[in-house]
N, C-alpha and C positions, 0 to 999 in steps of 0.2 A: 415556475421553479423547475431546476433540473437534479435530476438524482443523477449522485457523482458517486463511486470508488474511488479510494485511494489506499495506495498502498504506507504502514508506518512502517521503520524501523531505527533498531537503536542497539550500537553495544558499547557505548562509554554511557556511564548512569543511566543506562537504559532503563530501570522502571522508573525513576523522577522525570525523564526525557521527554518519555511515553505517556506518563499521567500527565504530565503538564500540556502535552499537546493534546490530548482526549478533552482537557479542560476548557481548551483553548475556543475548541470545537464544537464543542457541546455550547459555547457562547456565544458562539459567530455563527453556527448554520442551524437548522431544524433537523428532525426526525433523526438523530445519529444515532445508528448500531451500530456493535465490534461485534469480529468475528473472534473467533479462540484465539487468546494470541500464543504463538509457537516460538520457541529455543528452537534455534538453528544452527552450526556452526557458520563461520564463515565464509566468504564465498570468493578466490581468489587471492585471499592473505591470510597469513597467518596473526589471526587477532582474534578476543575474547568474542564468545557466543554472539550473537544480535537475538532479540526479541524482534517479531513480527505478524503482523496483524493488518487485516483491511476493514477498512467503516465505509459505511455507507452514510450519505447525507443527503440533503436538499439544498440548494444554493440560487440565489439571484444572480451568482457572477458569474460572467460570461466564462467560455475555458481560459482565456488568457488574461483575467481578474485574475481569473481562479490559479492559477501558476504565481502569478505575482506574489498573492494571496502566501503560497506555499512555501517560496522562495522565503520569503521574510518570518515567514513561522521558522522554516530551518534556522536561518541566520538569528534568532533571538534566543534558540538554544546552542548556539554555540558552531552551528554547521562551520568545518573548514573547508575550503573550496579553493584545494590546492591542483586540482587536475588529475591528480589520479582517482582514476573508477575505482578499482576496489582499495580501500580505505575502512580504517574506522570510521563510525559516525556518531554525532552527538543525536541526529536527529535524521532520518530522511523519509520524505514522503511526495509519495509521485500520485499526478493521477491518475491512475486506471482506466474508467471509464466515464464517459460525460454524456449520458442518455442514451444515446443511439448514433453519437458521431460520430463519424468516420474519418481521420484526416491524416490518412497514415500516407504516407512516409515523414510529410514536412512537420508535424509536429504529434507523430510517435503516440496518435492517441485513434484508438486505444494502445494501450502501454506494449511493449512488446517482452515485456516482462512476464506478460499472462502467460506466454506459450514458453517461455523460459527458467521458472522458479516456481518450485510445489509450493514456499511459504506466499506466493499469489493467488496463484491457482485456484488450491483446495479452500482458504479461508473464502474466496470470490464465491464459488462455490456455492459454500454452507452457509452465507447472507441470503444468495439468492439462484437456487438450484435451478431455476428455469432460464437464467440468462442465456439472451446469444451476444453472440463474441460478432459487433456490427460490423466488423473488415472482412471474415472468414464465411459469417451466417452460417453458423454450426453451432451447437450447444457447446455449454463444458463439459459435460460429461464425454461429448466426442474429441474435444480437446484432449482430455488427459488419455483417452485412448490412443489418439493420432502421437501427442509428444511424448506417450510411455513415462511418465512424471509420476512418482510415485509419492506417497506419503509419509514411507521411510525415515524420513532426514527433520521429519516434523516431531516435537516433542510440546507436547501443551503443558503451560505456563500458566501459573495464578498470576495473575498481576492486578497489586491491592494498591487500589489507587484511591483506599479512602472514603469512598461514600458508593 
C-alpha cells in the first residue's frame, strides 16, 4: 500500500463538490485524513472563492491507476475541460505525493504545486510536518522558507459534510 497526497479543490458548489468527493474517498481508499480546509480567493481569474484542502490516503493503485482514478472523480462531478488553466472548477484534485516518488519532469509528481500555492503547502504540512519534498530532499518547513509562501491568503473553512 502507498500513502498518496492529493490536493481538493472546488469553487462552483464547492462544499457538495467537496463532501461528495471526501465520500468518495473515504470508499475507495483506507486510512483518509483532511487537512483544514481553507477559503482562498482565486488564482488567475476573476471567479468566486475555491475551497481547498489536502488528504492523505492509502492506495493499491499504481500512480497512473491513481490519476485515471482522479480524472474520472473529476469528471463525475462535473469537471470542464476546456483548456484553460485557471478556470473555475466543479472539482479538482491532483496528486501531490505518491510515497517517496520521484518522476519529475515527465509526470509532475511530486506536484509542482507544492512549491507554488500556500493552500498546498501548509495543509501538506499540518497532515504530516516531518515530510521530505523526494525531488528537492528538503523538509517543508525549508520549503516555505526557500518559496517565502506565506499563510496569509489562507482562511479556514468549516465544511459540514454531515457525519
Amino acid at each position: 500500500m502507498a500513502t498518496v497526497y492529493l490536493s481538493l479543490g472546488s469553487n462552483q458548489q464547492r462544499e457538495h463538490n467537496l463532501c461528495s468527493c471526501l465520500q468518495r474517498l473515504r470508499q475507495d481508499f483506507t486510512a483518509v485524513v483532511c487537512s483544514t480546509v481553507y477559503e482562498t480567493a482565486a488564482v488567475g481569474f476573476n471567479g468566486e472563492a475555491f475551497l481547498n484542502l489536502v488528504v492523505r490516503c492509502t492506495t493499491s493503485y499504481t500512480p497512473e491507476a491513481l490519476q485515471t482514478y482522479l480524472r474520472t472523480l473529476e469528471d463525475a462531478h462535473g469537471r470542464v475541460r476546456n483548456g484553460e488553466k485557471y478556470s473555475p472548477r466543479t472539482l479538482d484534485v491532483d496528486l501531490l505525493l505518491y510515497d517517496d516518488l520521484n518522476q519529475q519532469p515527465e509526470q509532475n509528481l511530486p506536484h509542482s504545486d507544492i512549491l507554488r500555492y500556500p493552500f498546498v503547502l501548509f495543509p501538506l504540512l499540518e497532515l504530516d510536518p516531518e515530510l521530505i519534498h523526494p525531488a528537492l530532499r528538503c523538509s517543508l518547513q525549508t520549503l516555505i522558507s526557500t518559496t517565502g509562501l506565506s499563510r496569509d491568503s489562507l482562511h479556514p473553512f468549516t465544511l459540514n459534510c454531515g457525519h
